[in-house]
C-alpha positions in Angstrom: 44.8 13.1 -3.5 45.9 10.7 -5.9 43.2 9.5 -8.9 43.4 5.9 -7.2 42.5 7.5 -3.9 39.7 9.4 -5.7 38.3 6.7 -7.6 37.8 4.9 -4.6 36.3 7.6 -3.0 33.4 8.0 -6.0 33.2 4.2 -6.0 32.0 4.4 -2.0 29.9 6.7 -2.5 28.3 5.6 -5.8 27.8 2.3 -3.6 26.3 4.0 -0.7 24.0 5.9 -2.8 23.0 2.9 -4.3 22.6 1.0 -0.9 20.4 3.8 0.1 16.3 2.7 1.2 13.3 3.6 -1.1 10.5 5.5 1.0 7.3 6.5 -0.1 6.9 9.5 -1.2 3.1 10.1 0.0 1.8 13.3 -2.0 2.4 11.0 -4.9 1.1 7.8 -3.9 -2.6 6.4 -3.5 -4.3 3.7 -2.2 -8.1 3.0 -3.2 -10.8 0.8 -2.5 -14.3 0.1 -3.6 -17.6 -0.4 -1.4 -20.7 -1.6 -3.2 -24.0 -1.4 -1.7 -27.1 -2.9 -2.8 -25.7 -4.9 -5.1 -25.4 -2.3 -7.5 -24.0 1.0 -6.7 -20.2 0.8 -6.4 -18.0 4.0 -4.7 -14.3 4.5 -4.9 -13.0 5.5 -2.3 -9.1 6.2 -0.7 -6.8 6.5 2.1 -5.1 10.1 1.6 -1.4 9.4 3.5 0.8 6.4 3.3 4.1 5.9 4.5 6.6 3.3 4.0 10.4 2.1 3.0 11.9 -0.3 1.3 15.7 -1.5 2.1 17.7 -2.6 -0.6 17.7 -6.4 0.7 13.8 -6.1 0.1 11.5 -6.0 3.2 8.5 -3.5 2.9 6.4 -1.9 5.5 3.8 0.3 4.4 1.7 1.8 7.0 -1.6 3.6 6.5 -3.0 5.8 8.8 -6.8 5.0 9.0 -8.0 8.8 9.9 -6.9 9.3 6.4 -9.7 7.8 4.8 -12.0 9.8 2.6 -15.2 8.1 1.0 -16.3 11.6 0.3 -18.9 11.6 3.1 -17.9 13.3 6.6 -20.5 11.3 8.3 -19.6 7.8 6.2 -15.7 8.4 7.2 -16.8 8.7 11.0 -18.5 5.9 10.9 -16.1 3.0 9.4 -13.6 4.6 11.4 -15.6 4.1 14.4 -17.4 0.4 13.4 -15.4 -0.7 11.0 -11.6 0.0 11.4 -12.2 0.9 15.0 -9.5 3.4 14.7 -9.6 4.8 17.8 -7.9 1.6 19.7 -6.0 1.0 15.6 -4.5 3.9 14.1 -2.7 2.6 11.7 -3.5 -0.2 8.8 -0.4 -2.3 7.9 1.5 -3.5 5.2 4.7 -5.7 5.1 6.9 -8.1 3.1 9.9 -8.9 1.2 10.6 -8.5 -2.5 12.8 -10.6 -4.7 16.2 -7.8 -4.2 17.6 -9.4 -7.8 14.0 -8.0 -9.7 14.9 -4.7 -7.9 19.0 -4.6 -8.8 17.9 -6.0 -12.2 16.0 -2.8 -13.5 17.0 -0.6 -15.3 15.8 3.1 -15.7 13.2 2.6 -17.9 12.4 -0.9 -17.5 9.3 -2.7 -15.8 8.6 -6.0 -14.3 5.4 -7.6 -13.6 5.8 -9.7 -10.3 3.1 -11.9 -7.5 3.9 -10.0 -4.8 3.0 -11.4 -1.3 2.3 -9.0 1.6 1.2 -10.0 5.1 -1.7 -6.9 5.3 -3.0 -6.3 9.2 -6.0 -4.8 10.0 -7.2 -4.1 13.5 -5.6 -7.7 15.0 -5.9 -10.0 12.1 -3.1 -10.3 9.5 -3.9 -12.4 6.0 -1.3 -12.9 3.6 -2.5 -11.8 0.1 -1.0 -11.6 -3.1 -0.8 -8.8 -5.6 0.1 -8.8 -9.2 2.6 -5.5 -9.6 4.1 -3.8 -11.9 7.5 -2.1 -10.8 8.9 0.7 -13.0 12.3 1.9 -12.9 11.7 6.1 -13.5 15.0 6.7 -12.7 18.0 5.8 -10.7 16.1 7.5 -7.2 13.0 6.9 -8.2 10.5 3.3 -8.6 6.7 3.2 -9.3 4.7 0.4 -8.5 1.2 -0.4 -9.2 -1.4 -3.4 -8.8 -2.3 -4.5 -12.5 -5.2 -6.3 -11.2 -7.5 -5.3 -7.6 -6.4 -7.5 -4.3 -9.9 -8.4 -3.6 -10.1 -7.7 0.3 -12.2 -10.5 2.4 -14.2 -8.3 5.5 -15.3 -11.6 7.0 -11.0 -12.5 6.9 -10.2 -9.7 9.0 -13.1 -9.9 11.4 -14.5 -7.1 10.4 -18.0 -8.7 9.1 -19.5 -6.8 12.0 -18.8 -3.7 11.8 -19.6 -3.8 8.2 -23.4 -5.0 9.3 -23.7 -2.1 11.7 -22.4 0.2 8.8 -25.1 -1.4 6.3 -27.9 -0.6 9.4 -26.8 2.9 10.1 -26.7 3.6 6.3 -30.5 2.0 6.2 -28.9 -0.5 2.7 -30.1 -3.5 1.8 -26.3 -4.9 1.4 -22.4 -3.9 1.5 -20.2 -6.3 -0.5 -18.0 -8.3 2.2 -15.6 -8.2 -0.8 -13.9 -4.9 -1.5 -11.2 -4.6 -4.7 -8.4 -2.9 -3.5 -5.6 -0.9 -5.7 -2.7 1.3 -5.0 -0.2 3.2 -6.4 2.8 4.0 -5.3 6.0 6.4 -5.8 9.0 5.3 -3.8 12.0 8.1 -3.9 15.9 7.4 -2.3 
């Protein structure tokens, strides 16, 4: 093989490397959220799988299985799975959009950007389009991190999901549950 022939050869594959999608890498990633109840008592709380990609052109789906939720209490987790998230007939909570692909072929390894990230996020049949403030690291050249600077403060009532929060607020004998709920997330996306 002649070094012309071989330098074309490294160039494809450098190229197809690079053209390669991100996916998340799950044990590494998190996703929390925070209930407060009478007024004054707030509780983190998380989603323990996610899973996701995100092509080189942009788009990003993010899908988060709702049996994955852990608020710390077996009989709490049964019950917004079964009044609030309805999980049996909704399995999955969704995430999707498109990034900007010049911030992403921009970075560097080692460099961050701080963007307004819309996302269209469904839960059980309603879809609202939100916007997060990120921060999207470079670790290295397989490797991005991206994190919410600030909480996506989550509307109940928006999803249709005032309900189910009531019945959750009765069975839990409270005086209130927030209708908002801040919402953060971390996550580790590996080629």
């Amino acid at each position: 093989m002649t070094m012309k022939k071989l330098a074309l050869v490294v160039a494809a594959a450098l190229s197809f490397s690079a053209a390669a999608d991100w996916s998340v890498n799950s044990a590494r990633s998190s996703l929390n959220f925070v209930s407060v109840k009478n007024d004054v008592v707030a509780e983190t709380h998380s989603f323990k799988e996610l899973t996701g990609k995100l092509t080189e052109a942009g788009e990003f789906a993010v899908a988060i299985p709702a049996l994955s939720i852990d608020t710390a209490i077996p009989i709490r987790n049964e019950r917004i799975l079964e009044h609030v998230l309805a999980a049996k007939q909704y399995a999955t909570i969704n995430a999707k959009g498109k990034v900007d692909s010049k911030v992403l072929a921009g970075l560097k390894t080692g460099d961050s950007v701080v963007v307004d990230q819309t996302l269209d996020l469904t839960l059980l049949t309603k879809t609202q389009s939100l916007t997060a403030k990120v921060k999207v690291t470079k670790v290295s050249d397989s490797q991005l991190v991206v994190t919410t600077i600030a909480p996506i403060m989550l509307d109940v009532a928006k999803f249709d999901l005032g309900a189910g929060v009531e019945k959750l607020r009765e069975l839990a004998g409270l005086k209130t549950i927030s209708p908002m709920v801040p919402t953060t997330f971390s996550l580790v996306l590996v080629k």
